[in-house]
C-alpha positions as CSV (number, residue, x, y, z in Angstrom):
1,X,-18.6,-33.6,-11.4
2,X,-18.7,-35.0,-7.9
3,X,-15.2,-36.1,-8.2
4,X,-14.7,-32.0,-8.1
5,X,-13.0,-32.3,-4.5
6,X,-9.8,-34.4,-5.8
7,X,-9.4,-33.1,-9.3
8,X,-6.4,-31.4,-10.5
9,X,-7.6,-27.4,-10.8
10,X,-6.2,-24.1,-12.1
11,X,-6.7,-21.2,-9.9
12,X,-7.3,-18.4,-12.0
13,X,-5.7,-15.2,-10.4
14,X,-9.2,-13.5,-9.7
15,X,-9.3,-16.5,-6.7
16,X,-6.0,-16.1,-5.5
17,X,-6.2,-11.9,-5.2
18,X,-9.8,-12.3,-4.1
19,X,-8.4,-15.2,-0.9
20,X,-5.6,-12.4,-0.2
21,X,-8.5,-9.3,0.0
22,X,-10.5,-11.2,1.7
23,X,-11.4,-10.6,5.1
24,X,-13.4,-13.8,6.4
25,X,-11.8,-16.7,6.5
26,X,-15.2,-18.9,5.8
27,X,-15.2,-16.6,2.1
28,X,-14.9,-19.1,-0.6
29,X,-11.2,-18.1,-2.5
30,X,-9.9,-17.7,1.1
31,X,-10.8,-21.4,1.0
32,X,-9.1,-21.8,-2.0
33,X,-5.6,-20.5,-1.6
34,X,-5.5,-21.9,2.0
35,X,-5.7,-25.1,0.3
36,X,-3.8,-24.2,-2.3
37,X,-1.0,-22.8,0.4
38,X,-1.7,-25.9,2.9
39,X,-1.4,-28.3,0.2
40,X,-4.8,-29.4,0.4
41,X,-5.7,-29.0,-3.4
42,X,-3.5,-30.4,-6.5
43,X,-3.5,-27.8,-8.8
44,X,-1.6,-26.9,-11.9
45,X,0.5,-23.8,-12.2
46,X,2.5,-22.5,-15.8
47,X,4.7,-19.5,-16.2
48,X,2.5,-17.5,-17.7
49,X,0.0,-18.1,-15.2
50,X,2.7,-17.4,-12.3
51,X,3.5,-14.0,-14.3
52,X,0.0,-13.1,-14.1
53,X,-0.2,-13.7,-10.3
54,X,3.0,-11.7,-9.9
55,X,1.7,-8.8,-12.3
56,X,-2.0,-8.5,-10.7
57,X,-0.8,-8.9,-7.4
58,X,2.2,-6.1,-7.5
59,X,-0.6,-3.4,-8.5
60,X,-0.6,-0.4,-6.2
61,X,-3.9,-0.4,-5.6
62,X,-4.0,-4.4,-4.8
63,X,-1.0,-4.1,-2.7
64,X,-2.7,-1.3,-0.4
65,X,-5.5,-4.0,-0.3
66,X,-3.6,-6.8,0.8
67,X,-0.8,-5.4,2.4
68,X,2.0,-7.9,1.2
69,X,5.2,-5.7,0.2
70,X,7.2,-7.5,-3.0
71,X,9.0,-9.4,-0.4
72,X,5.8,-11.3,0.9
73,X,4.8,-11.7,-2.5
74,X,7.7,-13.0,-3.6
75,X,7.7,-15.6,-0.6
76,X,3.8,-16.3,-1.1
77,X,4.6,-17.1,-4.9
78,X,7.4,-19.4,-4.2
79,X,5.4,-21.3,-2.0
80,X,2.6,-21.6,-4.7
81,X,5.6,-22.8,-6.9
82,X,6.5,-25.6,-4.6
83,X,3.5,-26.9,-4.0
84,X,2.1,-27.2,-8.2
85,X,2.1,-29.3,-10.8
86,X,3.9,-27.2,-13.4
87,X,3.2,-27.6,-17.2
88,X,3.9,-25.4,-19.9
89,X,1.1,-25.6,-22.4
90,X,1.3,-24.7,-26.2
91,X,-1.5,-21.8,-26.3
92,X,-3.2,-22.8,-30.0
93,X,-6.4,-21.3,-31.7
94,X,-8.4,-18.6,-30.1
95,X,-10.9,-21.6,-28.1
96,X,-11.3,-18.8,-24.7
97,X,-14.5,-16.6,-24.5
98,X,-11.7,-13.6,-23.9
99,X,-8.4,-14.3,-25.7
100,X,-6.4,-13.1,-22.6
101,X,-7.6,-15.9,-20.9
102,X,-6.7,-18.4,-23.5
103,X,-3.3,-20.1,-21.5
104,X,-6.3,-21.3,-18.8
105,X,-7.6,-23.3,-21.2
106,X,-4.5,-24.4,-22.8
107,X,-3.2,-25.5,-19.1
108,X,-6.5,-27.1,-18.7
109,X,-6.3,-28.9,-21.5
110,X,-2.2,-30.4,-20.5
111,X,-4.0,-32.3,-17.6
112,X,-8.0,-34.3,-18.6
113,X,-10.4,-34.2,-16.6
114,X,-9.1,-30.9,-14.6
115,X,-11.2,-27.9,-13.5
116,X,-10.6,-24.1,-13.4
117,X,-11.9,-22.7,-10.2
118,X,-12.6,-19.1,-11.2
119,X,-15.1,-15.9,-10.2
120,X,-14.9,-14.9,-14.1
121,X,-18.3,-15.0,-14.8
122,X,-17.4,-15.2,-18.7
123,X,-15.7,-18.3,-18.3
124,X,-17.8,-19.6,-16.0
125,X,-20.7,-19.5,-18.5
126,X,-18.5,-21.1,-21.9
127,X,-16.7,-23.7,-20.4
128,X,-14.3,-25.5,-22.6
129,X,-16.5,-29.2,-21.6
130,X,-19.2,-29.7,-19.3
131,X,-17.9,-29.5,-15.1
132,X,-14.2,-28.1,-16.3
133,X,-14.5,-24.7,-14.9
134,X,-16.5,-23.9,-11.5
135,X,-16.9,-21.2,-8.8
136,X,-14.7,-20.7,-5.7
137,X,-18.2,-21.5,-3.5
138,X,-18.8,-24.5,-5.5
139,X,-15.7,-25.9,-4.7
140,X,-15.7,-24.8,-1.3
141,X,-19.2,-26.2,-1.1
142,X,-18.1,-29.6,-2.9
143,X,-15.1,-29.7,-0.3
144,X,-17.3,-29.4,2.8
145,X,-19.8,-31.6,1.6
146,X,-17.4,-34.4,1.1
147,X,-18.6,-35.3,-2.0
148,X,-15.8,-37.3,-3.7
């Protein structure tokens, strides 16, 4: 686990909404998608998981919370394009704790040894192998600390 720092991740999209509601810029998915946007975190990206970004961040409800019109999405999505490692995984068996979340661990699986960062407790608690899935403030945490 403590070469957390420079592993490959997925972001699920609870991270990235939470780093675009979120107000201080020391909050842990703030971390995340600045590194994410600032290129400071490889991390793999698939459609599906981009169409799920694009859905959940298009709600009317988010988008009074963040304040991006379709425009700035469109823009902050394209950037996240450019700077992943795209895959396209084949989604097989039902391995998830919640089968909507299934193409996370069928990303996770096109790349060893990488880590979800995610606020899902759920899939904090059954991770697919030991270290592969870990909080946005553990990363963070990980990050600061060096620890490589």
């Amino acid at each position: 686990m403590s070469s957390v720092p420079s592993a490959v991740c997925v972001v699920d999209t609870n991270v990235v909404v939470s780093g675009l509601i979120g107000a201080a810029k020391e909050s842990p998915a703030v971390f995340v998608l600045d590194a994410m946007l600032g290129g400071g975190l490889a991390y793999l990206l698939s459609q599906e998981l981009l169409n799920e970004y694009s859905t959940v961040l298009r709600r009317a409800n988010l988008m009074r919370l963040h304040g991006l019109s379709g425009e700035d999405i469109d823009r902050l999505l394209t950037h996240l394009v450019a700077n992943a490692i795209w895959r396209e995984p084949v989604i097989r068996g039902n391995s998830a704790p919640d089968p909507a979340d299934r193409h996370l661990w069928a990303l996770l699986a096109t790349f060893p040894g990488s880590v979800l960062i995610t606020g899902d407790r759920l899939l904090l608690e059954e991770p697919p192998a030991p270290g592969s899935v870990i909080s946005p403030r553990h990363f963070r945490d990980l990050q600061l600390s060096g620890k490589q």
